[in-house]
Structure formats: structure tokens, C-alpha cells
C-alpha positions as CSV (number, residue, x, y, z in Angstrom):
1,X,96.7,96.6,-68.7
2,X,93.1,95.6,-67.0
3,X,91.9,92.2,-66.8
4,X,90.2,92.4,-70.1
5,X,93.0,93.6,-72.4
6,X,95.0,90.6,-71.2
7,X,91.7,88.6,-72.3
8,X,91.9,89.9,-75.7
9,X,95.5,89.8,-75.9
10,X,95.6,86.0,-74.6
11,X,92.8,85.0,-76.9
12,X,94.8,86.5,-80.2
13,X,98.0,84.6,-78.7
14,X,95.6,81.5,-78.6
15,X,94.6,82.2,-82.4
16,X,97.8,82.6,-83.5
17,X,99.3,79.5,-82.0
18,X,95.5,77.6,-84.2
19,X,96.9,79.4,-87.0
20,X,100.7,78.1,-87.1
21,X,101.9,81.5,-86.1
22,X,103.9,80.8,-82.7
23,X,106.5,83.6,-83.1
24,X,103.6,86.2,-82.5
25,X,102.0,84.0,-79.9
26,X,104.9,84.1,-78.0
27,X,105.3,87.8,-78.4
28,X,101.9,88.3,-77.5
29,X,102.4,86.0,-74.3
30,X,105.5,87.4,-73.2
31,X,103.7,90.8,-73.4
32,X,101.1,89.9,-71.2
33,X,103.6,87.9,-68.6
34,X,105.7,90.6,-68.2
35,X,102.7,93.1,-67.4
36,X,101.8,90.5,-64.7
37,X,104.5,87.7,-63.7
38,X,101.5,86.2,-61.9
39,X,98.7,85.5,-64.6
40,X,98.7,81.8,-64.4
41,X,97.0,81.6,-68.0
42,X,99.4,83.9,-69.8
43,X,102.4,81.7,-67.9
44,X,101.1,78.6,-69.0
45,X,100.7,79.6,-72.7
46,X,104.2,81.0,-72.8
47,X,106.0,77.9,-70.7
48,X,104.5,75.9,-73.7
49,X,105.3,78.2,-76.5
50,X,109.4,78.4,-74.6
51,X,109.5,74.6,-74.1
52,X,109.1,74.3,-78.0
53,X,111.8,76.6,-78.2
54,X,114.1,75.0,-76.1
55,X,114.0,77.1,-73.1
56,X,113.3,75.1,-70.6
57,X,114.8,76.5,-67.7
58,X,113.0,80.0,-68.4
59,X,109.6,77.8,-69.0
60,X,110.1,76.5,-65.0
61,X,111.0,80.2,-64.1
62,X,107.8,81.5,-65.8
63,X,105.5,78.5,-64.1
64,X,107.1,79.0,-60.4
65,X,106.5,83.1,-60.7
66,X,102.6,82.5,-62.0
67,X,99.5,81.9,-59.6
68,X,98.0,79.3,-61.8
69,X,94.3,78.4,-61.2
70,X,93.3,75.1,-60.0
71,X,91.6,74.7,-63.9
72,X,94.9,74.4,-64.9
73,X,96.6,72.9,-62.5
74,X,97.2,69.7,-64.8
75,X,98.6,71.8,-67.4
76,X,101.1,73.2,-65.3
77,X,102.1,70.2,-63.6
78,X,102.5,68.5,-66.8
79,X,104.4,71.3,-68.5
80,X,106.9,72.2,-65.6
81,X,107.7,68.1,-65.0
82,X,108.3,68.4,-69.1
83,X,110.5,71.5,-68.9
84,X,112.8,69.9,-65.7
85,X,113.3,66.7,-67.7
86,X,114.1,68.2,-70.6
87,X,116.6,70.2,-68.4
88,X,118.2,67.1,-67.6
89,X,116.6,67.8,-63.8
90,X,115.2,64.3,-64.0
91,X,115.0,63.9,-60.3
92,X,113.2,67.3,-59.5
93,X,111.1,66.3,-62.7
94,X,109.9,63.4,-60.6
95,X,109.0,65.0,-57.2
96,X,107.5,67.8,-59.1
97,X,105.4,65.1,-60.8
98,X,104.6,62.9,-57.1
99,X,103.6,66.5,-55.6
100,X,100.9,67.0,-58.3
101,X,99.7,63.4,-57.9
102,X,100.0,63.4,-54.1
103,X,97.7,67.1,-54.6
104,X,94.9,64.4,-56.4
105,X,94.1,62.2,-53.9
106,X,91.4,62.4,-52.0
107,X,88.0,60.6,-51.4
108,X,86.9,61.4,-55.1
109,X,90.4,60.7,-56.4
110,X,91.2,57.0,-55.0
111,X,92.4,55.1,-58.2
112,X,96.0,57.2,-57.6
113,X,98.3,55.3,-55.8
């Protein structure tokens, strides 16, 4: 699968999810993650379509094997913190959480403490 028939295969996945049809999102995400573990995009859409599911562990799995771009680094941050909590990991949940912050900082970024 090249890089743009996992374009148009995410982009449906997105449409589906607009239109109320998860199931077939997630089938269409899972596709695309298993073709390549390390599309940060696909892994985020499916981490979000398994942790509505339920499956939070495999929504942390998916996140840690993805190289997730910096555009989405919030996203991922936010969903993998939400997956560990829901895990009952509360205390991983939290440094996973201080990491992203502590990532932030910087002269533009001062108002984190």
C-alpha cells in the first residue's frame, strides 16, 4: 500500500466515523495500521475508535508502535494518558501526561508550570 492509498483509505475511515459508522472506521483503520504499525495518523484514529470500545490496553500498544507527527502530538498524548487511566494505570497515566507537558515548555511555551 503506497502513501496515497492509505490517504484515501484514512480519509473514508474519517467519513465514516462523521457519518456514525465506527464499525467500518475501525476496520478501515485497523487495515491501514496493520499495513504499517508506524503510520502515526492511522494509530491515532484507531487508539480513539478502540478506546470507545473498551480496549484500552491495545489503544496504548497501537500509540507506543506508531511514529506520530509532532501535528498530533496532543492527540496522542491525550489519548494514551486516557487509555492508561481507563486501564486503571493511573500512575503511568500521570507521567505519561508530565512527559507531554514537560515536552511543551520552552521559551514560547512559559505559562506551563
Amino acid at each position: 500500500m503506497d502513501e496515497d492509498e492509505r490517504q484515501f483509505l484514512l480519509t473514508v475511515a474519517w467519513l465514516f466515523m462523521r457519518h456514525g459508522r465506527r464499525e467500518r472506521a475501525l476496520s478501515v483503520c485497523e487495515a491501514v495500521y496493520e499495513a504499517d504499525p508506524e503510520n502515526g495518523v492511522a494509530a491515532v484514529a484507531l487508539a480513539e475508535l478502540l478506546l470507545e470500545r473498551g480496549e484500552t490496553n491495545r489503544a496504548v500498544d497501537v500509540l507506543r508502535t506508531a511514529d506520530v507527527p509532532d501535528e498530533l502530538a496532543h492527540a496522542e498524548a491525550v489519548l494514551e494518558t486516557r487509555a492508561l487511566r481507563l486501564a486503571g494505570r493511573g500512575a503511568e497515566a500521570d507521567s505519561r501526561w508530565r512527559r507531554y507537558i514537560e515536552s511543551r515548555k520552552g521559551a514560547d511555551r512559559q505559562w506551563i508550570a
